[in-house]
mmCIF file of the N, C-alpha and C atoms, coordinates in Angstrom:
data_MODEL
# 
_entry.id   MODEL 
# 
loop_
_atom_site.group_PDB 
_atom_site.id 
_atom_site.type_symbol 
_atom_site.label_atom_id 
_atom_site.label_alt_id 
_atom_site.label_comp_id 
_atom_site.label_asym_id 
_atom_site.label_entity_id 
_atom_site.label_seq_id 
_atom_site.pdbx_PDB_ins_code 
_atom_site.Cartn_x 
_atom_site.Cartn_y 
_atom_site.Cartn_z 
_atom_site.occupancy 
_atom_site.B_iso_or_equiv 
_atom_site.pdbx_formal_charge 
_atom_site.auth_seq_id 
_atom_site.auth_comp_id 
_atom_site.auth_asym_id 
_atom_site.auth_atom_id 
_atom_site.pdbx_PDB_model_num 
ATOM 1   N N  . UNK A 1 1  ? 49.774 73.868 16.572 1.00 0.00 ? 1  UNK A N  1 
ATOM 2   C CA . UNK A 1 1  ? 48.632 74.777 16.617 1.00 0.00 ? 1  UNK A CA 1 
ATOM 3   C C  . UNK A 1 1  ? 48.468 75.305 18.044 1.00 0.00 ? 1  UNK A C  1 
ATOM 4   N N  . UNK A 1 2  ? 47.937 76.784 18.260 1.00 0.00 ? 2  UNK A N  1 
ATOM 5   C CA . UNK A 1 2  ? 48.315 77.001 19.856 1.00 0.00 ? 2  UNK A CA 1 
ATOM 6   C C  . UNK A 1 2  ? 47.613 76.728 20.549 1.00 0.00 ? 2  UNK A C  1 
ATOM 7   N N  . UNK A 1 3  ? 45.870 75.938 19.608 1.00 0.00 ? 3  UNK A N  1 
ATOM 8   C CA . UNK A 1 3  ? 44.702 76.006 20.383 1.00 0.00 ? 3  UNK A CA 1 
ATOM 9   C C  . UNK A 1 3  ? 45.187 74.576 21.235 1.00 0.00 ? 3  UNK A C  1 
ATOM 10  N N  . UNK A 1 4  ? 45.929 73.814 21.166 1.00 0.00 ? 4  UNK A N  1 
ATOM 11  C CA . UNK A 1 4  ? 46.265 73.013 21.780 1.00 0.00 ? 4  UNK A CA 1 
ATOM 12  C C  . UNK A 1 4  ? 46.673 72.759 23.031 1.00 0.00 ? 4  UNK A C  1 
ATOM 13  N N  . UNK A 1 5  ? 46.652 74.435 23.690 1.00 0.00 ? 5  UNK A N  1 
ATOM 14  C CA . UNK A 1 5  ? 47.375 74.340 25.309 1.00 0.00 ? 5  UNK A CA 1 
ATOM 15  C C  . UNK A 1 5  ? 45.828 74.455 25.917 1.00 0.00 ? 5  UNK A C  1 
ATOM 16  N N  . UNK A 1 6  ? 44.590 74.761 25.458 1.00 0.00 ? 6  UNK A N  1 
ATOM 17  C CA . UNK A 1 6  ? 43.573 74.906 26.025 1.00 0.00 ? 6  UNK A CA 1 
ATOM 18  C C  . UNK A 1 6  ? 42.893 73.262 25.757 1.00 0.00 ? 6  UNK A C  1 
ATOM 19  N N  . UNK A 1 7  ? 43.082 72.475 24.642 1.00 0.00 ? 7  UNK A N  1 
ATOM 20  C CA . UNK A 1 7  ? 42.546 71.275 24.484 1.00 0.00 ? 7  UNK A CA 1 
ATOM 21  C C  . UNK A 1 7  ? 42.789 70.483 23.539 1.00 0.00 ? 7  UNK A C  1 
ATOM 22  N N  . UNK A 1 8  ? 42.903 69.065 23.930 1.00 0.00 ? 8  UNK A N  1 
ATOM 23  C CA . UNK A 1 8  ? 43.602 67.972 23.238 1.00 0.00 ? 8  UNK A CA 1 
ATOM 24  C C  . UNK A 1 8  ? 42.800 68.202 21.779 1.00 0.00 ? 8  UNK A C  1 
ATOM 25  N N  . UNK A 1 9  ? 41.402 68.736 21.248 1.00 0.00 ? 9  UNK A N  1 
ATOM 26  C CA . UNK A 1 9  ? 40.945 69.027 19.937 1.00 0.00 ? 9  UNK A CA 1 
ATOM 27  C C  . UNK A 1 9  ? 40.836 70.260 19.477 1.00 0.00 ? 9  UNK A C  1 
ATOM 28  N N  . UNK A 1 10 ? 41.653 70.940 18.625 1.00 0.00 ? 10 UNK A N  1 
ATOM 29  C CA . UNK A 1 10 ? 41.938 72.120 18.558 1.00 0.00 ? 10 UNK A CA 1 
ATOM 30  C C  . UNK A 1 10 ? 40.657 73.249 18.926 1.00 0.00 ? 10 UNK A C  1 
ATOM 31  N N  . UNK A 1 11 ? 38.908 72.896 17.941 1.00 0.00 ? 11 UNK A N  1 
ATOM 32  C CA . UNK A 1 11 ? 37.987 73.386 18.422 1.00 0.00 ? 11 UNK A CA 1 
ATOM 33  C C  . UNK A 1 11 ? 37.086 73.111 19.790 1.00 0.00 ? 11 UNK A C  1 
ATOM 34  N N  . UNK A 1 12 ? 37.224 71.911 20.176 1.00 0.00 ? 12 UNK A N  1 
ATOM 35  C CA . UNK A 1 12 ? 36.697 72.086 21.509 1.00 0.00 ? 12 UNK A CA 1 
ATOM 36  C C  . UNK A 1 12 ? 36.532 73.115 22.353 1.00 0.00 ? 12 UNK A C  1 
ATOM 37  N N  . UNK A 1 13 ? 37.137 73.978 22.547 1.00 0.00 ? 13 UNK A N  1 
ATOM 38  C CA . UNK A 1 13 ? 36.904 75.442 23.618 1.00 0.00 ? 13 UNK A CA 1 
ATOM 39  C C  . UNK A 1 13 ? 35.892 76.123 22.581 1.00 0.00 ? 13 UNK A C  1 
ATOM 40  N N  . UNK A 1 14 ? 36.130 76.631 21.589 1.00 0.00 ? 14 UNK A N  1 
ATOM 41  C CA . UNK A 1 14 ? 35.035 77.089 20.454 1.00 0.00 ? 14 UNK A CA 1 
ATOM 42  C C  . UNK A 1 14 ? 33.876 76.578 20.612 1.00 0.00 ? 14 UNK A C  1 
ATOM 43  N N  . UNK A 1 15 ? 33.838 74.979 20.523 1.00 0.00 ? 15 UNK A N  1 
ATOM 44  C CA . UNK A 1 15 ? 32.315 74.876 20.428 1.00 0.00 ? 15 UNK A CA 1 
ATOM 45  C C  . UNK A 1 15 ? 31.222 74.827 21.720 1.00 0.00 ? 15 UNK A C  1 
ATOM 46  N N  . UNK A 1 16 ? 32.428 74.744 22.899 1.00 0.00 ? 16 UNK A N  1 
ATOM 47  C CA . UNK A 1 16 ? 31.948 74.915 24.079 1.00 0.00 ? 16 UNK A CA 1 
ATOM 48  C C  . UNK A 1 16 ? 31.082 76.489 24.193 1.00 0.00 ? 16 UNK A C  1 
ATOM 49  N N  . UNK A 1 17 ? 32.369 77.281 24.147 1.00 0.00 ? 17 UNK A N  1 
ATOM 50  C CA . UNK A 1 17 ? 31.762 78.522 24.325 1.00 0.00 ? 17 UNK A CA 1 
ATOM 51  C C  . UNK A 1 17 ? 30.617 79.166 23.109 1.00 0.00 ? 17 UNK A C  1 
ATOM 52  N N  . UNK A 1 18 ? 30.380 78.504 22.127 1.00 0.00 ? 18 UNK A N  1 
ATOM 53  C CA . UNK A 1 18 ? 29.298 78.815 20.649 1.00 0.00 ? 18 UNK A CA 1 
ATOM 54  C C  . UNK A 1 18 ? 28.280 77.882 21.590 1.00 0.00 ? 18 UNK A C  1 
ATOM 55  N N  . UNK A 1 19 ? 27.872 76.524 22.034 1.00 0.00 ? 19 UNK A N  1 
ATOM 56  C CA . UNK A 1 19 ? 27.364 76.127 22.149 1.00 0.00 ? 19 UNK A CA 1 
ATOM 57  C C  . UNK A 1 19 ? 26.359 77.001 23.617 1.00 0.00 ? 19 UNK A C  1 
ATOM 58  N N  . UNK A 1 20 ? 27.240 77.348 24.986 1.00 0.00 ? 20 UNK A N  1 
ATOM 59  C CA . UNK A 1 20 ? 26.655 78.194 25.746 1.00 0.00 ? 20 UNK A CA 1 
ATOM 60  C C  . UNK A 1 20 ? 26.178 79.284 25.697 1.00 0.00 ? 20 UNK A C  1 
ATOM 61  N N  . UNK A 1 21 ? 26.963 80.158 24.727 1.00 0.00 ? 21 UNK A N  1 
ATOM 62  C CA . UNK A 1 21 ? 26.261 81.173 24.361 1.00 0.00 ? 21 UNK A CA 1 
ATOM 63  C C  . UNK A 1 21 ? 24.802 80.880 23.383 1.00 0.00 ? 21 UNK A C  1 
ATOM 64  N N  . UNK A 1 22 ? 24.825 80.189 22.852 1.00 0.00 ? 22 UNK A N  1 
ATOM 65  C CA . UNK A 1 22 ? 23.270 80.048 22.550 1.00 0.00 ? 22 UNK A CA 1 
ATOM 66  C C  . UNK A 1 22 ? 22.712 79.624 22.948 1.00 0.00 ? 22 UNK A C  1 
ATOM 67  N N  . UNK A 1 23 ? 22.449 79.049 24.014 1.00 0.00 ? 23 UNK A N  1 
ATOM 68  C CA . UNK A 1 23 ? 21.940 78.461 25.204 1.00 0.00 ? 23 UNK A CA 1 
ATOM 69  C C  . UNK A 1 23 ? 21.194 79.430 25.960 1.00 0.00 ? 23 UNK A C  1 
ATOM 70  N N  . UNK A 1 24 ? 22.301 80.435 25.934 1.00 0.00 ? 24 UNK A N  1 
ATOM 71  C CA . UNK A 1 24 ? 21.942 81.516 26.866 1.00 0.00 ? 24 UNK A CA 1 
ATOM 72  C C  . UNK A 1 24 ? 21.056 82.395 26.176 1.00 0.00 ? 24 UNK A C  1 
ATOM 73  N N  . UNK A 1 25 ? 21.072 82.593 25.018 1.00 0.00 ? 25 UNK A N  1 
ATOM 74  C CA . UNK A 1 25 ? 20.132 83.396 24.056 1.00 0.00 ? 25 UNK A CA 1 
ATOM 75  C C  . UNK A 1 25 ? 18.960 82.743 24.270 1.00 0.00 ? 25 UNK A C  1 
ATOM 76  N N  . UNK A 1 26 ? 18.380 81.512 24.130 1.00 0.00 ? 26 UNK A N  1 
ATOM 77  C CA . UNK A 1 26 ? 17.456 80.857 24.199 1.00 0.00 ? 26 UNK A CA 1 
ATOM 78  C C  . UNK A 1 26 ? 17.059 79.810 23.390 1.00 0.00 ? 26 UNK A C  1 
ATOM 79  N N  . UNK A 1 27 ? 17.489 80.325 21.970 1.00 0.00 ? 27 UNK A N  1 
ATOM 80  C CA . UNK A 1 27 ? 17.041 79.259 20.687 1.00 0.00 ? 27 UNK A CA 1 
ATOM 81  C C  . UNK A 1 27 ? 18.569 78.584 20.535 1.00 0.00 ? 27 UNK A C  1 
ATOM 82  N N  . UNK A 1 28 ? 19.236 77.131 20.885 1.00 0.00 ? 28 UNK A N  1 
ATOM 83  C CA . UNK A 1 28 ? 20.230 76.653 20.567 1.00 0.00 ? 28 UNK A CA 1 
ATOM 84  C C  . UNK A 1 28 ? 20.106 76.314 19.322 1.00 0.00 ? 28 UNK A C  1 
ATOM 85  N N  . UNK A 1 29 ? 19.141 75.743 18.630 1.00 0.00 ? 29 UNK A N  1 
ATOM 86  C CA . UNK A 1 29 ? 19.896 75.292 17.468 1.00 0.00 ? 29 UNK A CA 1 
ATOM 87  C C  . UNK A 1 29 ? 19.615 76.372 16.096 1.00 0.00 ? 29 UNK A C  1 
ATOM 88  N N  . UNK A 1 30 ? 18.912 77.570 16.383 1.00 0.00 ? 30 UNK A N  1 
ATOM 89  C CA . UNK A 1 30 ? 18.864 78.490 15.513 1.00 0.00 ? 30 UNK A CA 1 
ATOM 90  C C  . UNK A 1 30 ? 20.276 79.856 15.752 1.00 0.00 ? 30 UNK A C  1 
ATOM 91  N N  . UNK A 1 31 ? 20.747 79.767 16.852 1.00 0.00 ? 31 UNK A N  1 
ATOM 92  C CA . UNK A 1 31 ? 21.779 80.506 17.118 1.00 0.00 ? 31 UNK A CA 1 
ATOM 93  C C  . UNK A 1 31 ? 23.362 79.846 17.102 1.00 0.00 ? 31 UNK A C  1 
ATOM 94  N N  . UNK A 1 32 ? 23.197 78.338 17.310 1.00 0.00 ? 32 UNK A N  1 
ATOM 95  C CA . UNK A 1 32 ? 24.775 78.340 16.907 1.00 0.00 ? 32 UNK A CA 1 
ATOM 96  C C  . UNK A 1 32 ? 25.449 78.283 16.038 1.00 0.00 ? 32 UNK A C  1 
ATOM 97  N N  . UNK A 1 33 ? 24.619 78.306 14.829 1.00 0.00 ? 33 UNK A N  1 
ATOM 98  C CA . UNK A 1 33 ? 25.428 78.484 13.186 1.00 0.00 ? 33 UNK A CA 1 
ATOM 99  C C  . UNK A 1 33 ? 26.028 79.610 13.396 1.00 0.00 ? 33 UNK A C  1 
ATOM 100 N N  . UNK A 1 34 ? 25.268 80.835 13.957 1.00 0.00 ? 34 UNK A N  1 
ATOM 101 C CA . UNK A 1 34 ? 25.594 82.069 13.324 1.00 0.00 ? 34 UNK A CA 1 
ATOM 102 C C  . UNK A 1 34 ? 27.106 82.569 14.463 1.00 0.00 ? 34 UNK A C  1 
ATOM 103 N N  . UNK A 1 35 ? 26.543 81.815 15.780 1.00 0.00 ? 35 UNK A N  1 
ATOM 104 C CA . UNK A 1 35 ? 27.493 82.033 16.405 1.00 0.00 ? 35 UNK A CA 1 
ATOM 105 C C  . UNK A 1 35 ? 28.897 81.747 16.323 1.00 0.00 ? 35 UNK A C  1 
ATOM 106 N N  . UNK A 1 36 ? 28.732 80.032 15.413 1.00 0.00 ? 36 UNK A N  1 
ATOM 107 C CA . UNK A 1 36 ? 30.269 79.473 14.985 1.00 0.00 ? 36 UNK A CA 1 
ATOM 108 C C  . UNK A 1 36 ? 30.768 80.126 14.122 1.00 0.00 ? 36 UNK A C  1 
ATOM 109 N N  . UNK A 1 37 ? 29.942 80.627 12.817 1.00 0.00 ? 37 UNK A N  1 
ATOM 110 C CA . UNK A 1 37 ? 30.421 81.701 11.937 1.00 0.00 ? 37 UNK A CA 1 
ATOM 111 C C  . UNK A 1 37 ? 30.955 82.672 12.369 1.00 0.00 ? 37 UNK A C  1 
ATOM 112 N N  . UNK A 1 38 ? 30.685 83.161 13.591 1.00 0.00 ? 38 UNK A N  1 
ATOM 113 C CA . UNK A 1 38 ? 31.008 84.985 13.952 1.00 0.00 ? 38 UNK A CA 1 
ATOM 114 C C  . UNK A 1 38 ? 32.472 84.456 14.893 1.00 0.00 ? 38 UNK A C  1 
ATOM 115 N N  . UNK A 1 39 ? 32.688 83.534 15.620 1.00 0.00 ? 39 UNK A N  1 
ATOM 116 C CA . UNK A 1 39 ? 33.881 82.928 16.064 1.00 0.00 ? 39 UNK A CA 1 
ATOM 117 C C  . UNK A 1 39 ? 34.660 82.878 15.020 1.00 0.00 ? 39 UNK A C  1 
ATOM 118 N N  . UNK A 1 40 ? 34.388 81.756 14.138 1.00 0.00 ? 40 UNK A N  1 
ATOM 119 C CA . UNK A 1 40 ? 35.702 81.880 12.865 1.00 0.00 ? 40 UNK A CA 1 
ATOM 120 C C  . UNK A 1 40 ? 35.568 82.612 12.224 1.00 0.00 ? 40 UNK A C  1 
ATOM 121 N N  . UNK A 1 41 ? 35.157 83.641 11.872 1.00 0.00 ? 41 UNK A N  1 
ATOM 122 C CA . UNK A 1 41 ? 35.309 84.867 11.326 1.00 0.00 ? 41 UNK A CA 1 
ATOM 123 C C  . UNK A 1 41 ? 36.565 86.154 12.124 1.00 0.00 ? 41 UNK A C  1 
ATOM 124 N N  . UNK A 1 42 ? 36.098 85.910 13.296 1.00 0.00 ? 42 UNK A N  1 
ATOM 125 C CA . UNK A 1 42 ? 36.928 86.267 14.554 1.00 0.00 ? 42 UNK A CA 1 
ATOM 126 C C  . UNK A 1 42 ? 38.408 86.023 14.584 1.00 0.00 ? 42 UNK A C  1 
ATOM 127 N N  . UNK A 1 43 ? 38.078 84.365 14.323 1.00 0.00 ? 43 UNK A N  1 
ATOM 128 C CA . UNK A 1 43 ? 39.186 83.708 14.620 1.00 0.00 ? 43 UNK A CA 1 
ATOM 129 C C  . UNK A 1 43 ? 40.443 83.554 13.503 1.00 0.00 ? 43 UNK A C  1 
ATOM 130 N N  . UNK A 1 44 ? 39.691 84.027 12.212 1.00 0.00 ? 44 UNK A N  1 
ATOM 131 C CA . UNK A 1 44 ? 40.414 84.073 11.029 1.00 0.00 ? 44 UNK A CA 1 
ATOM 132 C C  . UNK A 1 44 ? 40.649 82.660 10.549 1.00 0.00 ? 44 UNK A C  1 
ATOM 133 N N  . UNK A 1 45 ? 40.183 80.995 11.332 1.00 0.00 ? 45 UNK A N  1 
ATOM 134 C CA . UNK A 1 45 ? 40.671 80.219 10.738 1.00 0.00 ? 45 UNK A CA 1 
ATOM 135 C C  . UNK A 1 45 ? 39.659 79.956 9.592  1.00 0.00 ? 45 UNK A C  1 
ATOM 136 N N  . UNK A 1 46 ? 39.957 78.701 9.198  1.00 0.00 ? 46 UNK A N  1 
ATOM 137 C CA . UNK A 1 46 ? 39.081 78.115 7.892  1.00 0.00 ? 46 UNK A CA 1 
ATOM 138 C C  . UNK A 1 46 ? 37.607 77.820 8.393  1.00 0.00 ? 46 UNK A C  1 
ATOM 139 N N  . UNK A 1 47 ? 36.395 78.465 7.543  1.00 0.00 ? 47 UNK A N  1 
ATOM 140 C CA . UNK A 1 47 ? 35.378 77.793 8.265  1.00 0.00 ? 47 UNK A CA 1 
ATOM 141 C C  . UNK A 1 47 ? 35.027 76.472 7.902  1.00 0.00 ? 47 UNK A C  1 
ATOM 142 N N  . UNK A 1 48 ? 35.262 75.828 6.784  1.00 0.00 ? 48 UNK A N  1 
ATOM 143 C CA . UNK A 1 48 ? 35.242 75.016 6.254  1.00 0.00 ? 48 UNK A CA 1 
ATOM 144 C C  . UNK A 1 48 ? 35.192 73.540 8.014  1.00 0.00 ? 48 UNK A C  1 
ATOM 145 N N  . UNK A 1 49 ? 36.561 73.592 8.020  1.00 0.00 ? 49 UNK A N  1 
ATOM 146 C CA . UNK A 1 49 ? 37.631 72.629 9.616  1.00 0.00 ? 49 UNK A CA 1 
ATOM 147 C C  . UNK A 1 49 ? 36.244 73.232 10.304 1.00 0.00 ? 49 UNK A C  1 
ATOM 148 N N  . UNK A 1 50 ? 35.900 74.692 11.196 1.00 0.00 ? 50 UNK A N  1 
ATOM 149 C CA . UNK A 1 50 ? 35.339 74.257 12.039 1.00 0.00 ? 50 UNK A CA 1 
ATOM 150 C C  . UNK A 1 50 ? 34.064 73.219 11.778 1.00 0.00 ? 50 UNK A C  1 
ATOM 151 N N  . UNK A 1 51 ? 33.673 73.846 10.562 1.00 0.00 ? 51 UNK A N  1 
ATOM 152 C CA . UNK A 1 51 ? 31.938 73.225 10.740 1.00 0.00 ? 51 UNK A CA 1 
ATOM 153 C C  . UNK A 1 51 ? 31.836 72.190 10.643 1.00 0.00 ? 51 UNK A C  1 
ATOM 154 N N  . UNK A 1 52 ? 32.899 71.746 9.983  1.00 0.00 ? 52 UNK A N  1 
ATOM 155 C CA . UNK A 1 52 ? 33.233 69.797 10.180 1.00 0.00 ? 52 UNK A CA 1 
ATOM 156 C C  . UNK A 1 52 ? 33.073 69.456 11.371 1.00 0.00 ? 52 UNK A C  1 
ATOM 157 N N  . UNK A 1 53 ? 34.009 70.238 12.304 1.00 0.00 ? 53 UNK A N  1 
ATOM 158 C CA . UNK A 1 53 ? 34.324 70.150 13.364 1.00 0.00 ? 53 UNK A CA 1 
ATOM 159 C C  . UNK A 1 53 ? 32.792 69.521 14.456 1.00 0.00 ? 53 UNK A C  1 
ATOM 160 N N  . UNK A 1 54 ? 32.200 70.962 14.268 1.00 0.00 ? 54 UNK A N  1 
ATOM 161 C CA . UNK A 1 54 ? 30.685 71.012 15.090 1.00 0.00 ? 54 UNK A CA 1 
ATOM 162 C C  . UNK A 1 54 ? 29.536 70.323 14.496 1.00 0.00 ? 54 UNK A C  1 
ATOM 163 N N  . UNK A 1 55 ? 29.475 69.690 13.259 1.00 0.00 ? 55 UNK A N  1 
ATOM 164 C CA . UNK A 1 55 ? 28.916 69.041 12.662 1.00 0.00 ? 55 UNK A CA 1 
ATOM 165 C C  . UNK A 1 55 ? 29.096 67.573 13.368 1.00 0.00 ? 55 UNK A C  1 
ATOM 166 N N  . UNK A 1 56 ? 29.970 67.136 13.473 1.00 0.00 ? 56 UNK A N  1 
ATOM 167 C CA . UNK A 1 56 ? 30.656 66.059 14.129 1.00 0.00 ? 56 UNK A CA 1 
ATOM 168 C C  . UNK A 1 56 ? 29.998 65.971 15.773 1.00 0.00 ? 56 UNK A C  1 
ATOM 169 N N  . UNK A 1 57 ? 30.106 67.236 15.960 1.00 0.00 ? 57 UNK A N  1 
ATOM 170 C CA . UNK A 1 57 ? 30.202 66.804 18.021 1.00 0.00 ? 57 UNK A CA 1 
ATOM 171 C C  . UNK A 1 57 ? 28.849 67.407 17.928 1.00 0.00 ? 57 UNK A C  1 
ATOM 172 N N  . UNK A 1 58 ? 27.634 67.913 16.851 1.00 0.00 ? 58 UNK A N  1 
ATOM 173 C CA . UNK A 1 58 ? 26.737 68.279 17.560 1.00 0.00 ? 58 UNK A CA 1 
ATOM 174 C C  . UNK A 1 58 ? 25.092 67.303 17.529 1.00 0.00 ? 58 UNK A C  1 
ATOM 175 N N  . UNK A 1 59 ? 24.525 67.469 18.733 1.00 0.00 ? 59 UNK A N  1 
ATOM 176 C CA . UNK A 1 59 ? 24.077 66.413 19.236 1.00 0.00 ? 59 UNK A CA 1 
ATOM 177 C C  . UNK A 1 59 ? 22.628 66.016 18.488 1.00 0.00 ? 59 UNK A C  1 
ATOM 178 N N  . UNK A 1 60 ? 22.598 65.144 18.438 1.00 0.00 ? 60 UNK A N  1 
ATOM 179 C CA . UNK A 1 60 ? 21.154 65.002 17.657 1.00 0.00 ? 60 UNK A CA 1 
ATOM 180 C C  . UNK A 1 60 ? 20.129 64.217 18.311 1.00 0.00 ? 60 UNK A C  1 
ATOM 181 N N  . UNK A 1 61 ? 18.890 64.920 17.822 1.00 0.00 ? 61 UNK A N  1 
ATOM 182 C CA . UNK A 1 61 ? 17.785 65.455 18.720 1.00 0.00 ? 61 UNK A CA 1 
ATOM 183 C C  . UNK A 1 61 ? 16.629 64.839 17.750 1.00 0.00 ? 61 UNK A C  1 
# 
C-alpha cells in the first residue's frame, strides 16, 4: 500500500490531517465525520477501513 512511505498505519496521516482541520474550524467532534468522509471520498478508498480506522484512535471525552 503506498500510504506506507508516509506511516507505519496506512491512515495515520489522514486522521492527523481530518483531525487538525477540525480543530481549526472550531467544532472537533461535529466536523471530523464529515471531514473523514470528504478525505475518503477523495481518496477513493473504502470508507468502511477508514472509520474503523478513526473510530479506534479517536479519543474519548
Amino acid at each position: 500500500m503506498f500510504f506506507n512511505k508516509w506511516s507505519s498505519e496506512p491512515f495515520d496521516w489522514v486522521w492527523c490531517i481530518a483531525k487538525g482541520v477540525a480543530r481549526g474550524l472550531g467544532n472537533e467532534r461535529k466536523n471530523l465525520h464529515e471531514i473523514v468522509n470528504l478525505l475518503t471520498i477523495y481518496l477513493g478508498q473504502e470508507r468502511q477501513l477508514l472509520r474503523e480506522t478513526v473510530v479506534k484512535k479517536a479519543p474519548v471525552h
